[in-house]
N, C-alpha and C positions, 0 to 999 in steps of 0.2 A: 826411669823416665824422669827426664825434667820437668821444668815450667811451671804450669797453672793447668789445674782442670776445675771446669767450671759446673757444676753438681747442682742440675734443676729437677727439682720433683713438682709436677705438674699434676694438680688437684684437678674437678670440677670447676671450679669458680676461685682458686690460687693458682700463683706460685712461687715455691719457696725454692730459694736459689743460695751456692754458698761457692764463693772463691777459694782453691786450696791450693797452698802451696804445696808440691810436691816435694822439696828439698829439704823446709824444714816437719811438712808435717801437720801444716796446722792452718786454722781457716785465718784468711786475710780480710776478707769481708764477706756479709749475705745480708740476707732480708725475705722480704714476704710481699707478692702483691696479693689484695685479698678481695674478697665481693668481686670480683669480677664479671661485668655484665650488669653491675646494682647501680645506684645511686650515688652509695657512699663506699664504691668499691677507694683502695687508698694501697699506699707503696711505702714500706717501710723499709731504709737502709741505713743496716749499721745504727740502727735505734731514731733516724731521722723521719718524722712520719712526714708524707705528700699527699694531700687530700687533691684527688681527681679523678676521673671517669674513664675507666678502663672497659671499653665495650666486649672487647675478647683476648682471649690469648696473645694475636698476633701483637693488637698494641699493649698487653702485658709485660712481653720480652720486649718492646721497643720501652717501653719506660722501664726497665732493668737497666737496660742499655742506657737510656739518659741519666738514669743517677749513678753509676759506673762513671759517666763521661763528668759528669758534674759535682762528684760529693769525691770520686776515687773509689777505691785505686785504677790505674789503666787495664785494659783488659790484653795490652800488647803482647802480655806474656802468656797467654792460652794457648795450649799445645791441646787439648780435649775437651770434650765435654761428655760429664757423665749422667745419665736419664734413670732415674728410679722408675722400675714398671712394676706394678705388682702383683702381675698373672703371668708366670710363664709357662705353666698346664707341663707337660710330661715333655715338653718340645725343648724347654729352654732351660737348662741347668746350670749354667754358667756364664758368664757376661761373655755378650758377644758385639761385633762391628756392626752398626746399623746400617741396610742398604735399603736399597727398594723392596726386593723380597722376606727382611724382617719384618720391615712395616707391615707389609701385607699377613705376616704369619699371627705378629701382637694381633692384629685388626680380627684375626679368625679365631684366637683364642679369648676374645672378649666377652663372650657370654658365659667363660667363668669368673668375671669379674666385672659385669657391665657397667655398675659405680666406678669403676676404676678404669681401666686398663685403656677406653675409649678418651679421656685427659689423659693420661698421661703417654696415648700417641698422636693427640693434637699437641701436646707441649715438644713432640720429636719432628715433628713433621713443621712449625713453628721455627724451632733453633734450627735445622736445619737447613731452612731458607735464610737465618740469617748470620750463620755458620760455614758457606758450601765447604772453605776451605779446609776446614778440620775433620779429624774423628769422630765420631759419634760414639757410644758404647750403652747400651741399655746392660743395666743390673736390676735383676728379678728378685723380690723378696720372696717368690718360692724356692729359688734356686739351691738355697742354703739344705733347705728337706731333700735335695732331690735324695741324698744315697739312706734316704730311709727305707728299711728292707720293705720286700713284698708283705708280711706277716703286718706287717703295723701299718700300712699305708693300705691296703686292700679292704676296702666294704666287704661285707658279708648279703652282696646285693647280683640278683643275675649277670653273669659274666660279663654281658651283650652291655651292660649298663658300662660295664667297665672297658672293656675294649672300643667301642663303637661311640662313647658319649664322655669319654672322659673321668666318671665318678671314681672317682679315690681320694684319701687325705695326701691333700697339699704342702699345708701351713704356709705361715705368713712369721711377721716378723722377721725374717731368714737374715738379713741386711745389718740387723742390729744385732742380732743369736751370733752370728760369725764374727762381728769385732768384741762382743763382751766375753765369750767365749775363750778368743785368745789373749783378751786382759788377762783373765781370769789364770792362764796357765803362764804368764808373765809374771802377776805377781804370785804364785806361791814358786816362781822360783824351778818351772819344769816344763820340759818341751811339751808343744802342743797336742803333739802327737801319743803322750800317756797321761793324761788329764782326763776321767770322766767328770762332767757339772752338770749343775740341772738348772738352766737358765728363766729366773720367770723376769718377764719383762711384763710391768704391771702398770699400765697407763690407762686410760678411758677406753681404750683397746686392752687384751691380757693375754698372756700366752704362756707357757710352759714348756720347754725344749726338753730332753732330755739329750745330751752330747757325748761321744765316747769318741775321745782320743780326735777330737776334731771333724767327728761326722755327726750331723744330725741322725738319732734313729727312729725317736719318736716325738710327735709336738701338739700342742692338745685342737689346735684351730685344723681344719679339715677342709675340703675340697669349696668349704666359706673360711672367710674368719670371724662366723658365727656359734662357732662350736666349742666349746673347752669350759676353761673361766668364768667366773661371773665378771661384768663388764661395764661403764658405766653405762651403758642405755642397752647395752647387745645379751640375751637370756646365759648364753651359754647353752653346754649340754642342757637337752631337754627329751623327752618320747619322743619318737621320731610321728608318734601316732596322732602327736598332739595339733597338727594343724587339722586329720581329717577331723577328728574330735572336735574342734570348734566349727568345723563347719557343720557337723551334726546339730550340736546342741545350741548353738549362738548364728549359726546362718552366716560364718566369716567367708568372705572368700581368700582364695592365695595368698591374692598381692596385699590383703588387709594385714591376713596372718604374718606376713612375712618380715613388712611394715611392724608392726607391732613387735617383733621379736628382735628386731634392730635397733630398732629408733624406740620404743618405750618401754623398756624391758628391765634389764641388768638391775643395777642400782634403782636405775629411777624408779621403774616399776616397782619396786620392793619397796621404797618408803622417799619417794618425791625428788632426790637429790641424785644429779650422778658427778657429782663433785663429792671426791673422797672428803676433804674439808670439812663441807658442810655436813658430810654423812655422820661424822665423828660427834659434831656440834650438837647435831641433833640426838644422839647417841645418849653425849654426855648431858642432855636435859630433858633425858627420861625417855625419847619416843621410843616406843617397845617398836615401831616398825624399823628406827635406822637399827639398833639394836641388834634384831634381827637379821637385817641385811649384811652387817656385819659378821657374824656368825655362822651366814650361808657362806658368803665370800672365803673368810679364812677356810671353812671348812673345806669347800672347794678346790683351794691352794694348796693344802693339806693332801689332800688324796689322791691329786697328781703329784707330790713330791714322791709319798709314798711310792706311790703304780712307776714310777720311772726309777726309783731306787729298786725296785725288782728288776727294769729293765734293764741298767745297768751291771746288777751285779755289786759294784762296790761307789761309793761315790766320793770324790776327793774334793768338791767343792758344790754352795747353792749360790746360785749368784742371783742377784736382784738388781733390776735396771728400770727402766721407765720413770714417766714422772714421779708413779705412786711410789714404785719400788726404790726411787733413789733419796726420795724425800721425805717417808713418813715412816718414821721409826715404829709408831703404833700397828703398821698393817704389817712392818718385815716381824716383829713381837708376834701377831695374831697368825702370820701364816708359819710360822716355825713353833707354835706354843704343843705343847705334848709329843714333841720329836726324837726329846733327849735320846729315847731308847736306839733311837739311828744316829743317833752323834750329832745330829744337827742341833745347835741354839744357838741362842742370840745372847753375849756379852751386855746386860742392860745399858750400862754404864757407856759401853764402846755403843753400843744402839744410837742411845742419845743422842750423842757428840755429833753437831751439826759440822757439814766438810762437804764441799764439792770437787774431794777428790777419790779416787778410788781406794777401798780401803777394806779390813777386815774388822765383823763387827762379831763374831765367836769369841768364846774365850780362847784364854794362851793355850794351845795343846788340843783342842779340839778336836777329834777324829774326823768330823767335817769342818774345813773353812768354809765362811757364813762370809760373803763379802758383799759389797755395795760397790758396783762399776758404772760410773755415768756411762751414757750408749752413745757414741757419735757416727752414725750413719751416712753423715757428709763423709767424714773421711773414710769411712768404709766404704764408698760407692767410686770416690776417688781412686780409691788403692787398687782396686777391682777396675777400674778402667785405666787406669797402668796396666798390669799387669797382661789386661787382657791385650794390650796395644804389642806388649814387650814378647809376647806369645806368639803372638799375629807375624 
């Protein structure tokens, strides 16, 4: 496929948009409109900020559309448009043609995603109107999980829960796990397809893939992407018993519990900060809470490396992605520290070495390659809505 595909992911109150060229590969331009609905909502393109009031979506994509018309490049060359969704429940595994009957499908799986999945089919149903002529393609960051077996996606919860209500692990991330993934068996130099890695993408969000040969089997975020990791504000794994237990003892209800486990938990909860950053800062002047926080965290990273290298069987590569993971030598150190005995470490030296390119950071000879792959998700959603076109 030629042209332009134009890759909108459509938040709550943003959207972040990115022009790709399909020919060579690589973003031509994007940006962010953001607060939307606020005051000081504002439009950043191509590093240009526009301070103005963006009441909803529909005039969000119309001022996309004026800084495209007014900063460049033309949008003449758009042959698609690709929509990041990020619930596609057991229905939608693969990027598919948006019509009237998707929307309506996204719209009925949104109570597994009701932060989500309700923007980002007002951002489809938006471009649409100001799109008729083209393609549409929704790519689901579940999708990537769907060929995780019954054995590791199945609750251990009344069947009815599961056939009738949806209840299984999902995962998330998927978008970004399927382009780091095949960095990952690019550069050590071997088809995709006999590559096992264990992908953690470690941002204010976290996740742990575990991949064999180009399928997801197992990933630690579940039927939320509140489950796995520690997070910067999200608990992670916890009792599952733990919310009736605060409504015993502290009189919480649900939506408090819930609330509380999302939004003041992870990081922050543990010691004030959920900026990796600061956590360190404060680490490194004594507080015994970030300290601590630190030490849950690795640990945590830790234990799904391990439980996925059982999964696996054998592993040929750890890959690390996300903010945290592309950028802070201290946290890929603390999630790989006492690994040796699985092959896996970190070259300190190769650690350090700051580089915004993909690269290995193990020693020479390693039994595991330890790398570091920026994630670019735009063009993963791009490539995915090719293909899904050239399919079609």
């Amino acid at each position: 496929m030629g042209g332009q595909v134009l890759v909108l992911n459509t938040g709550s109150s943003s959207i972040k948009y990115r022009l790709i060229d399909m020919a060579t590969r690589t973003g031509v331009a994007g940006g962010l409109v953001e607060r939307i609905g606020e005051d000081e909502s504002a439009l950043v393109h191509d590093g240009v900020r526009v301070e103005r009031r963006v009441a909803d979506h529909e005039e969000g994509l119309k001022a996309v559309l004026a800084a495209f018309a007014e900063h460049g490049p033309s949008l003449d060359g758009v042959t698609a448009l690709g929509h990041r969704v990020v619930h596609g429940g057991s229905r939608f595994v693969t990027p598919v043609l948006i019509d009237d009957a998707v929307e309506r499908a996204i719209e009925e799986i949104a109570p597994l995603a009701p932060l989500h999945n309700p923007a980002n089919l007002e951002g489809i149903r938006v471009a649409r109107r100001a799109f008729p002529g083209l393609p549409h393609v929704a790519v689901f960051d579940t999708a990537f999980h769907g060929t995780i077996p019954p054995h590791a996606h199945t609750y251990a919860v009344p069947r009815e829960w599961t056939r009738k209500l949806g209840v299984r692990r999902y995962g998330f991330h998927g978008t970004s796990t399927a382009y780091v993934s095949r960095r990952a068996a690019a550069l050590l130099g071997r088809p995709y397809g006999e590559v096992n890695s264990i992908v953690l993408h470690l941002g204010n969000g976290a996740s742990a893939t575990a991949v064999r040969g180009g399928r997801s089997v197992d990933t630690s975020m579940g039927i939320t992407p509140l489950a796995g990791l520690v997070m910067g504000t999200r608990s992670g794994d916890v009792d599952p018993a733990l919310p009736a237990y605060l409504a015993r003892v502290a009189g919480m209800g649900l939506g408090d519990v819930d609330t509380a486990l999302n939004k003041e938990s992870g990081l922050l909860g543990m010691c004030g900060a959920n900026d990796m950053r600061e956590v360190w800062r404060l680490a490194d002047a004594g507080d015994e809470d970030a300290r601590l926080a630190l030490d849950v965290y690795g640990y945590r990273v830790r234990a799904y490396v391990g439980a996925y290298y059982a999964a696996l069987g054998h592993v040929d590569a750890v890959v690390f992605t996300g903010g945290v993971g592309e950028n802070s030598a201290r946290v890929r150190a603390l999630a790989t520290a006492g690994l040796t005995r699985l092959g896996i470490e970190v070259d300190p030296a190769r650690n350090a070495a700051e580089s915004a390119e993909a690269r290995a950071i193990s020693p020479e000879g390693a039994e595991v390659t330890v790398l570091v792959v920026p994630t670019n998700e735009e063009l993963e959603i791009a490539e995915q809505t090719a293909a899904c076109l050239e399919e079609g």
